[in-house]
N, C-alpha and C positions, 0 to 999 in steps of 0.2 A: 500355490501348487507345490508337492511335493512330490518326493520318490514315488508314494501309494498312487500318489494322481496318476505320475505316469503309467505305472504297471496295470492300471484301472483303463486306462487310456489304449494303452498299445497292446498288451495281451488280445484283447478280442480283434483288434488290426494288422496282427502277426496272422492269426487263424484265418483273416476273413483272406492276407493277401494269398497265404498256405494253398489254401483252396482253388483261388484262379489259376496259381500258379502250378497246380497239381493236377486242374484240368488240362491245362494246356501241355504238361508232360504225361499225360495220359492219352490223349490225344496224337501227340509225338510216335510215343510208344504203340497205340493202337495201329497207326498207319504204317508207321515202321515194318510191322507184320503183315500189313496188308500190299503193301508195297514204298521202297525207301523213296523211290520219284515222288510219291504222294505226298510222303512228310514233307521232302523239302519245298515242293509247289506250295501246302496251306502253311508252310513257316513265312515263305514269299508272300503271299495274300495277308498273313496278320500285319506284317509290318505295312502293309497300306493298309488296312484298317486305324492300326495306331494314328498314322497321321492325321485319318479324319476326325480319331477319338481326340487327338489334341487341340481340334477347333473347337471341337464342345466342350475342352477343359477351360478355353477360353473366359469362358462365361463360368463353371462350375468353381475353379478354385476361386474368384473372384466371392464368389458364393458363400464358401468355405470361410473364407477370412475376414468377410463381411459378417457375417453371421456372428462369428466367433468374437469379433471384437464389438458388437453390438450385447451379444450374452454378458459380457462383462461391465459395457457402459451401463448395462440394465434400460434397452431401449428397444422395447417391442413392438413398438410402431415399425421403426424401421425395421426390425427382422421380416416382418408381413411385408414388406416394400419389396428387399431383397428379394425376398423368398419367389414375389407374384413374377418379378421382372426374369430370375432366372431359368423359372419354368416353362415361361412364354418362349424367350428365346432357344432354349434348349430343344424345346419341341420344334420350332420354325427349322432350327439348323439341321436336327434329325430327317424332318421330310424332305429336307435337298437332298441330306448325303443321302439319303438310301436312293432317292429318283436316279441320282447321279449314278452310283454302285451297280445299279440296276441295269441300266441301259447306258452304262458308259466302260463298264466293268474290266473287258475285252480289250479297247483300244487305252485304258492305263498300263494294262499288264503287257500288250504287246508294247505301249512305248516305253516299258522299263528296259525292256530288251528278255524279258522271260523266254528262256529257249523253248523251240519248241515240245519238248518229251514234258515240260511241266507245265506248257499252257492250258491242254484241257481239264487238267485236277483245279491248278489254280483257279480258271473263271469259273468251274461248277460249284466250289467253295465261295466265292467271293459274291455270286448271282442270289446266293441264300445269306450267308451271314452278314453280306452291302446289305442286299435289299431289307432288310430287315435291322439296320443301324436306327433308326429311331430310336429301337428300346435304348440301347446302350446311348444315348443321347439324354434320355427322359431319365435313366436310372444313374448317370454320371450328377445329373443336376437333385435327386432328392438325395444321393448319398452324399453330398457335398452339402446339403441344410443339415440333417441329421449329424452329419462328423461337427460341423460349427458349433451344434447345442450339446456335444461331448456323448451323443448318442452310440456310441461305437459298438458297445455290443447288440444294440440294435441292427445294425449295417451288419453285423456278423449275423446274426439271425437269417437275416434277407439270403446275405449270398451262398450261408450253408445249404438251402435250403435248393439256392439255383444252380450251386454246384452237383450236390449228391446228384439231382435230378439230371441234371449235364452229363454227369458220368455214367450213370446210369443209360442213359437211353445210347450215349455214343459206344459203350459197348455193346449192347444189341443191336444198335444200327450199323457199326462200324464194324463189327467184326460178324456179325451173322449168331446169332442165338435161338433156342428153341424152334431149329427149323428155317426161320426167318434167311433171307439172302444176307450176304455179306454187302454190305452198300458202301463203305471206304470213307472216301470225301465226304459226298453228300451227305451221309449218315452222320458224322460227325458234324457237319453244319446244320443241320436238321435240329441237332440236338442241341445248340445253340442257341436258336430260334426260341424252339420250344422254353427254354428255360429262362430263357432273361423276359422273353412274355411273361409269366407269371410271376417273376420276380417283380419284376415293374408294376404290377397291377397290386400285390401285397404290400410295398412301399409306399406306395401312395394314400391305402387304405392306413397304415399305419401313421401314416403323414397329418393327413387331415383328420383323423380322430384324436391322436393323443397329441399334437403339437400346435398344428392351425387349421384354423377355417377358411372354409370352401371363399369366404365372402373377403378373404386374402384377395384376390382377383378383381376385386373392385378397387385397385389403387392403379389398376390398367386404365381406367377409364379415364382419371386424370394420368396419363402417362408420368411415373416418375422419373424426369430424364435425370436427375441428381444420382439418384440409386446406379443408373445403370450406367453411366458416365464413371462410376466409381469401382465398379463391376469388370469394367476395359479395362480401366486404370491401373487396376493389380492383375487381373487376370489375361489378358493381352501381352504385357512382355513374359509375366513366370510362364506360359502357354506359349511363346515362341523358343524360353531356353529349353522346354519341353521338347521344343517342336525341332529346331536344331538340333539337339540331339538323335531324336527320330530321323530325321532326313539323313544327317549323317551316317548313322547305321542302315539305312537303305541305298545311300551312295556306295557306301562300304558293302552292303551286299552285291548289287550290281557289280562293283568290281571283282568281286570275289568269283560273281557266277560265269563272267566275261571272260577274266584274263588267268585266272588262278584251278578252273576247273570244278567239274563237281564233286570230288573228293574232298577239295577244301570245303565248299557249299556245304555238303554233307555234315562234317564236320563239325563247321561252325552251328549248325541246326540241333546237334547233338548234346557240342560242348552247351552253348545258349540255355538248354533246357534245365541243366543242373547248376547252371551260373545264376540263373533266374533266382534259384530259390537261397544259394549262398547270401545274398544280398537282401533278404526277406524281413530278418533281424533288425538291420540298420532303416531298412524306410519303412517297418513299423513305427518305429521310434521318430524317424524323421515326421510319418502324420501324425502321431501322438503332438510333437512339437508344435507345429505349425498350430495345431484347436488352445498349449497350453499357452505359446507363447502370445497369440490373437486374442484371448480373451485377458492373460494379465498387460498387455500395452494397452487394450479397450479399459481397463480399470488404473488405466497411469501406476500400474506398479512395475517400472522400470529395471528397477534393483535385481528385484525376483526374475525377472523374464530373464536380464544376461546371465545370472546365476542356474536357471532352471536349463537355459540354450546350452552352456558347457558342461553342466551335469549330463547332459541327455548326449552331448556327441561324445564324452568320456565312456557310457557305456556300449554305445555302439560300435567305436573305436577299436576297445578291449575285446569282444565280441568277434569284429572283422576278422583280426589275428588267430584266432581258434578257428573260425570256420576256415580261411586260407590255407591256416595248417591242414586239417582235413583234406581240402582237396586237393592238396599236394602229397600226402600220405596214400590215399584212397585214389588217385587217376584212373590208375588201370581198369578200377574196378567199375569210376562210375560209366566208362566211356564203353565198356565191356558193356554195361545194361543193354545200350541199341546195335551191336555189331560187333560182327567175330572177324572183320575187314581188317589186316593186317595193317594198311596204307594209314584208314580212316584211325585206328586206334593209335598208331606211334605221333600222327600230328594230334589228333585228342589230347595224350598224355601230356604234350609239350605246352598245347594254349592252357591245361588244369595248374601245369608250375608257373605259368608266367598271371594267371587271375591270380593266383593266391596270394601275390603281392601286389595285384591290383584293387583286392577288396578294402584293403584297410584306406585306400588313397578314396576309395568312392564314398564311403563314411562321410569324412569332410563335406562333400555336394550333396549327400542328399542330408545332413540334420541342419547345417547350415544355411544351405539355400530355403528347406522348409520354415528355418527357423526367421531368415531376412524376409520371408514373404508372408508369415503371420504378422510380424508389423507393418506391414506394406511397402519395404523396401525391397523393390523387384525389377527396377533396370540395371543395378550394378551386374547382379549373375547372370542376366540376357549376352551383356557385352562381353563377359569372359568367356563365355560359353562359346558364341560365336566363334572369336578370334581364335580361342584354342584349340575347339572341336575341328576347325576346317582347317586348319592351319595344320596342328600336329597330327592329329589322327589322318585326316582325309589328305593332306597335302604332301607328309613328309609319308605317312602309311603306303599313301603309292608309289612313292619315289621309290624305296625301300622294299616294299612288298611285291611290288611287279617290274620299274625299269631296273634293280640291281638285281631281282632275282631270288631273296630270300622269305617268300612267301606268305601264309597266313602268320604263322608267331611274327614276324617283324612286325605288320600289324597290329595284332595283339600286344607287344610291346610299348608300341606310340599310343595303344590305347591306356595304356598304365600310365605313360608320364603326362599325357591327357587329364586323367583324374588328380593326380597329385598336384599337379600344377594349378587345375581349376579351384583343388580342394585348400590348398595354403591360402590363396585371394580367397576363399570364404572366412578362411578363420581370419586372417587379416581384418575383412570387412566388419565381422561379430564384434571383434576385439575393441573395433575403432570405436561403436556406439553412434555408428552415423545414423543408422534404423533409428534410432529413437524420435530421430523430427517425421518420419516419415507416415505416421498414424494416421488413419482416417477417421474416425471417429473423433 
């Protein structure tokens, strides 16, 4: 693998994350206008989405890296193995969470403590885009076979196709077009629905014509418990450092919404949305990693993986530092996009100087940890994860943010030494070459 490889690799993974991430400040922005309560209710409802989406990563990056280091041993048997075992589960897991979402919806968001002015936006969002979590369950598990065989600009195809459609309809439905009512929430859920249905059904047709057969699914019948056993193995703790992560920024919301107000709330909803895409660079790269470095350990080329792993976080490195710059030069303007809010724009500008130093520390975690979990080294980053995220972020972030009294930036702050901190133990771990016994294959 070389430079071309990566650029071959991550360019259509840059566009594919552009796009999510362009719905989802679209979406922002569209509710924004419709009413500010609403944004920040379905910002509240994604981040419990995400949690459920990280139980079905469970299974899918296992997938990912399974796949990926099989491409390389040149063992297509077992890709069909993989492949039958992660779709089965993937779909099993999708028909809970949406039953769950469905008719459980209500009593998660009342026991986050979701105040009451955001609880009816949130469960009307959450009763459409829950109940309909299957797609994103079946569509996590084929986009994670497809990324393993280095399919990426396929994946990009898929989700162009689910975004434009996405946007497309949530501004007709969300903001009222051609006559049509304005619909807000629902409209924007709606139109989520609508598009990862289709997306999902074109993936699969693509799946099973150009890569495998339907008759994959006969390797269910003798159950491969090997396969799937291998599948936990890696995907079970990189899916909990995932998941930590998530929780903690949902702890972190909670506090934020509780003790800190809705201006910070707001805020954070705001800044989040341009932060999302800052960081877009660096975890293209990081999944480019993860496909290059899984299939050269699947081919014992050891040498080239540590050398392709520091190549790839050197440019994403360089990268963080430009964009940080930016949006420490550009605050005013990007926080100016959703609000002429005197209050919400001077704390905006403050969290935009204090990411800009935070981006280059998160580089480290994600080429890193992509890069220890294509070889299947995935309990070291689980346990730094933990002990850091809850410790400095959550632990000293309260101290600091609510009993001393110095707000969201002090937060934001512990979230930077959070990254830096986690991000050195990755390059440590790279350096050391412990990953290398770690191979499945």
């Amino acid at each position: 693998m070389n430079q071309l490889s990566l650029f071959k690799l991550a360019w259509p993974i840059f566009l594919e994350l552009f796009l999510i991430t362009l719905v989802g400040f679209v979406n922002v922005f569209i509710l924004s206008k419709y009413d500010s309560v609403a944004a920040a209710a379905v910002e509240a409802t994604i981040q419990i989405l995400w949690n459920f989406l990280l139980v079905f990563a469970i299974i899918s990056i296992g997938t990912s890296v399974l796949v990926a280091q099989n491409v390389g041993a040149k063992r297509p048997e077992e890709i069909d193995k993989v492949a039958a075992v992660s779709l089965f589960f993937t779909a099993i897991l999708g028909m809970v969470a949406s039953m769950t979402l469905l008719f459980g919806g209500k009593k998660i968001l009342m026991f986050m403590g979701i105040a009451d002015n955001l609880l009816s936006y949130a469960h009307t969002y959450l009763r459409l885009a829950g109940g309909f979590i299957f797609f994103d369950a079946l569509l996590s598990s084929v986009d994670a076979i497809l990324k393993g065989f280095g399919k990426t600009r396929q994946c990009l195809a898929v989700t162009s196709f689910m975004n434009v459609l996405n946007l497309i309809v949530s501004v007709v439905l969300g903001l009222g077009v051609a006559g049509l009512p304005a619909m807000g929430v629902q409209g924007v859920a709606i139109a989520a629905v609508i598009s990862k249905g289709i997306a999902v059904c074109s993936a699969l047709v693509y799946l099973f014509t150009k890569l495998l057969k339907f008759d994959i699914l006969r390797h269910l019948l003798q159950f491969p418990k090997a396969q799937l056993k291998q599948l936990l193995k890696i995907g079970f703790p990189s899916a909990m450092e995932n998941m930590s992560y998530n929780m903690s920024q949902t702890v972190l919301m909670t506090i934020i919404i509780v003790h800190l107000g809705a201006d910070a709330y707001i805020t954070r909803t705001y800044a989040w949305s341009i932060i999302k895409m800052a960081f877009l660079f660096s975890l293209a790269i990081g999944q480019a990693n993860v496909i290059m470095i899984g299939q050269l350990v699947g081919a014992k080329k050891f040498a080239e993986a540590e050398k392709a792993g520091m190549h790839n976080f050197l440019i994403a490195f360089g990268s963080a530092w430009v964009i940080g710059l930016l949006l420490f030069l550009f605050r005013y303007q990007f926080i100016g996009i959703f609000t002429k809010d005197t209050a919400i724009i001077t704390l905006g500008t403050m969290i935009f100087a204090i990411d800009a130093l935070l981006e280059p520390g998160r580089t480290f975690n994600i080429v890193f940890i992509y890069g220890l979990r294509g070889a299947g080294d995935v309990n070291f980053p689980v346990i730094v994860a933990i002990l850091s995220m809850w410790s400095v972020t959550i632990g000293l972030g309260y101290y600091l943010g609510v009993v001393l009294g110095f707000g969201l930036p002090a937060i934001w702050a512990l979230m930077l030494v959070d990254e830096w901190l986690r991000g050195l133990c990755m390059l440590w771990r790279w350096k050391s070459g412990a990953w290398k016994a770690k191979v499945m294959v």
